[in-house]
N, C-alpha and C positions, 0 to 999 in steps of 0.2 A: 892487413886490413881485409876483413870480408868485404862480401858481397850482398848488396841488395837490389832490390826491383822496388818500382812505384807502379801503381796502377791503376786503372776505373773501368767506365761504361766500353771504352775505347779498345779495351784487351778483352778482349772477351772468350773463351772455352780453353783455356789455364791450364795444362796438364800439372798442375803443382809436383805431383813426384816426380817426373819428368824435371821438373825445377830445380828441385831439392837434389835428386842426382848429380846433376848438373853441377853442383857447388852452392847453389846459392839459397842460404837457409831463412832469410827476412824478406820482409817484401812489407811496403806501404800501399795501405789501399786508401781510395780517396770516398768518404762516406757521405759527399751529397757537396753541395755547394747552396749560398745564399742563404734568406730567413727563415723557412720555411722548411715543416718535415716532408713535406711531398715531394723536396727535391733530393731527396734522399739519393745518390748514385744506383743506378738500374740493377746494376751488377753487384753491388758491396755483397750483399747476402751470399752471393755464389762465390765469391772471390773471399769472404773469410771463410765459410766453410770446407770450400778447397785447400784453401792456403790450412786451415785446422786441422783437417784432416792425414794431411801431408807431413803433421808434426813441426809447421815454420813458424817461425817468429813473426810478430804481427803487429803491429800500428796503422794509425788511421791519421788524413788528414781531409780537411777542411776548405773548400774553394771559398774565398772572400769576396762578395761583390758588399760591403757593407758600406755604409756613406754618412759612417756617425759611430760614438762609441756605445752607442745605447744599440745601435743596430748589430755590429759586433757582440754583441753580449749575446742577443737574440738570434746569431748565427750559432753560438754558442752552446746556446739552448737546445737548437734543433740538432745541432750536432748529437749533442748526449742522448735526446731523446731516440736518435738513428742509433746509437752503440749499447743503449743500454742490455745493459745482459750479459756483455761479450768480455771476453780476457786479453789483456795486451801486454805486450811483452814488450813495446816501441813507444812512444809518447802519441799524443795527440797533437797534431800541428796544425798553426793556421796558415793557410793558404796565401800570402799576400803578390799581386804583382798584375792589377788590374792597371793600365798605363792612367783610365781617368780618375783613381785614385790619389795621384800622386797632388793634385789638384786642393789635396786636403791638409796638405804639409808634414814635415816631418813629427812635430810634433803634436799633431789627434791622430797620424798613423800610427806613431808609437803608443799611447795612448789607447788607440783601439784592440792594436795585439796583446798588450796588457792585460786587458778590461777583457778578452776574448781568454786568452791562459790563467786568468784569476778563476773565469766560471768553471773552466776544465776541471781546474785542481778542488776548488772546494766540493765537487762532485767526486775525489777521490783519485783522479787521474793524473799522472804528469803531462806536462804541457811544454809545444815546444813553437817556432814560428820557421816559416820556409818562406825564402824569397831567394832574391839573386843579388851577384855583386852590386851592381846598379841602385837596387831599393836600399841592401843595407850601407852603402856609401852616402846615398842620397835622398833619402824617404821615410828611413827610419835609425833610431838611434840605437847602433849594433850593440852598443858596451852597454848599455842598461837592459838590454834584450840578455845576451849573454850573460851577465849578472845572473838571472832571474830563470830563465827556463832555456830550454834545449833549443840547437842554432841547427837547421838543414838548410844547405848554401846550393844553390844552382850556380853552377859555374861549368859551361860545357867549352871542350875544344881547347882546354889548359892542361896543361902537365902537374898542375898542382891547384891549392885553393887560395884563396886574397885574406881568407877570417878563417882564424880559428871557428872550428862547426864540431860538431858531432857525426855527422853524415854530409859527406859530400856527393851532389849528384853532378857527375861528371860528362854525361850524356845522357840526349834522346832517341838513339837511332842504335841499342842494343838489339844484340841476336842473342837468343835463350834456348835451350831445347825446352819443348813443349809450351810454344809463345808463337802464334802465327804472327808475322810482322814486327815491326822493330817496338822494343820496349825502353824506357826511361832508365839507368843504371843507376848505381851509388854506390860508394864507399862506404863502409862504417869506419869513420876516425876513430873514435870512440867506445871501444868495446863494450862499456861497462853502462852505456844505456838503454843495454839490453837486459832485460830482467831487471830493472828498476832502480839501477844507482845511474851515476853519470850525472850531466849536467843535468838543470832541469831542478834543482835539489835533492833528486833523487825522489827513494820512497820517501812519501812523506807519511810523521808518525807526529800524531797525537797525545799526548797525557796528561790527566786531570788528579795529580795526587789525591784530592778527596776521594777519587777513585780509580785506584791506580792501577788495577786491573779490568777495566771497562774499556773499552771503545767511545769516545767521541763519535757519533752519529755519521755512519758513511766511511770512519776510517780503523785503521788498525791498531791494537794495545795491547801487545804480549810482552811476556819475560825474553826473549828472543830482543825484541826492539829497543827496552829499556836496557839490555847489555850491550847495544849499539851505544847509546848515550854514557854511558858511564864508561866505556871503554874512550871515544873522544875525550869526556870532561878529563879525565887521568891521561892523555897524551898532551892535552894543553895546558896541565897542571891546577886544575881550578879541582883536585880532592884524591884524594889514594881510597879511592871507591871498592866495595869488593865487587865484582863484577856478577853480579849474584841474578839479576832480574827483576829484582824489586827495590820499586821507589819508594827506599822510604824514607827517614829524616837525613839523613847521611847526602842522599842524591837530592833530596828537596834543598837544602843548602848548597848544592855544589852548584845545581843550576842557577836558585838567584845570585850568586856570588858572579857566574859568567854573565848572565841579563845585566848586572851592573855594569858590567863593564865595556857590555855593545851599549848602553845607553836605553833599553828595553825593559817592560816592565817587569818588576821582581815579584814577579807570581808565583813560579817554580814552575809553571806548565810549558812545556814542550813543545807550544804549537808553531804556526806556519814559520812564525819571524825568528822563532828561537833558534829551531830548525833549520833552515838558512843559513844562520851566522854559523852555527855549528858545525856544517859544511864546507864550509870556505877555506 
């Protein structure tokens, strides 16, 4: 299991190579908290550019003071409008573990992280949610979260984690070289949600047979992607596909053949829900 760091406004002058020597090649930064772009984190801009420049792996999370699912969304918002532009190689997660949230039940927390990793993804990003054992015991519904997007667990001062996650953050009171004062650690369980597979659904891919080499607006559609699908549909036997790159009546049939049979509409297109089941 590598190694990663979290960090914000609070870590401030980063020797990232210093870092990266050190062993530890990821690092999560926290890109603002609340509704609003102006609360953008102080430091994000310095802290991906270092951590970029450095060559490290990169994701971003999200502090939640939201008090509604609509307001979540609009956390949501501001988030993307803070990242846009940027490259990640980690998910975007949402921050949850404000104590007077809890106040809102399990069910509109759960709900809110939803409706907060729905905006992620249709903006093209994977999405994931961070809390600690507590919230995901008692505040939110872990198995419908894990279903659905990427799990980072606080859980410090144990020899192990309570839920299956992706990243475990196992403490707050790490030593780093080039880190004045102690930094937040973590585990990567997970290796493979770096660079875009892993839980979370992974990359997510788009396709619109009428145009089967176009891009859906915001996301990806090459010959590369479509031999991702056809390579699945022929491991779960729904067609002896050539694995060619192109969708064309051969893979249009193979996929409504599988939509039938999750219960999803037999459109032949590829998208969010198809994609999903397709992962599982």
């Amino acid at each position: 299991m590598s190694r990663l760091i979290d960090v914000s406004c609070w870590n401030s002058g980063i020797d990232y190579d210093a870092v990266k020597a050190s062993g530890i090649d990821s690092v999560i930064i926290r890109a603002g908290y609340g509704r609003e772009v102006c609360q953008k984190d102080s430091q994000f801009e310095n802290h991906y550019a270092g951590a970029r420049a450095a060559g490290m792996n990169i994701g971003v999370y999200w502090y939640s003071y939201a008090d509604s699912v609509q307001d979540a969304i609009t956390e949501a918002e501001a988030c993307l409008e803070c990242i846009a532009g940027k490259q990640f190689e980690l998910p975007i997660y949402f921050d949850m573990e404000e104590n007077w949230q809890t106040a809102l039940g399990r069910a509109t927390l759960t709900t809110m992280a939803t409706a907060f990793c729905q905006t992620i993804e249709e903006a093209g990003y994977r999405a994931g949610v961070y809390s600690n054992v507590n919230w995901f015991t008692n505040f939110l519904d872990y198995n419908r979260l894990a279903a659905e997007y990427s799990i980072w667990l606080a859980q410090w001062g144990s020899s192990s984690y309570a839920y299956d996650c992706d990243i475990w953050q196992y403490a707050d009171d790490g030593s780093v070289p080039g880190i004045d004062g102690a930094v937040d650690m973590n585990r990567v369980i997970n290796e493979d949600i770096i660079n875009g597979s892993g839980s979370g659904g992974g990359q997510k891919i788009y396709f619109d047979i009428s145009m089967p080499y176009l891009a859906k607006s915001g996301y990806i559609s090459t010959g590369e992607e479509v031999k991702t699908v056809q390579l699945l549909l022929n491991a779960m036997h729904y067609g002896d596909l050539e694995v060619d790159g192109i969708f064309g009546s051969a893979t249009d049939q193979a996929v409504k053949r599988f939509q039938k049979t999750r219960g999803l509409d037999q459109d032949g297109i590829v998208g969010q829900d198809t994609w999903r089941y397709l992962l599982k």
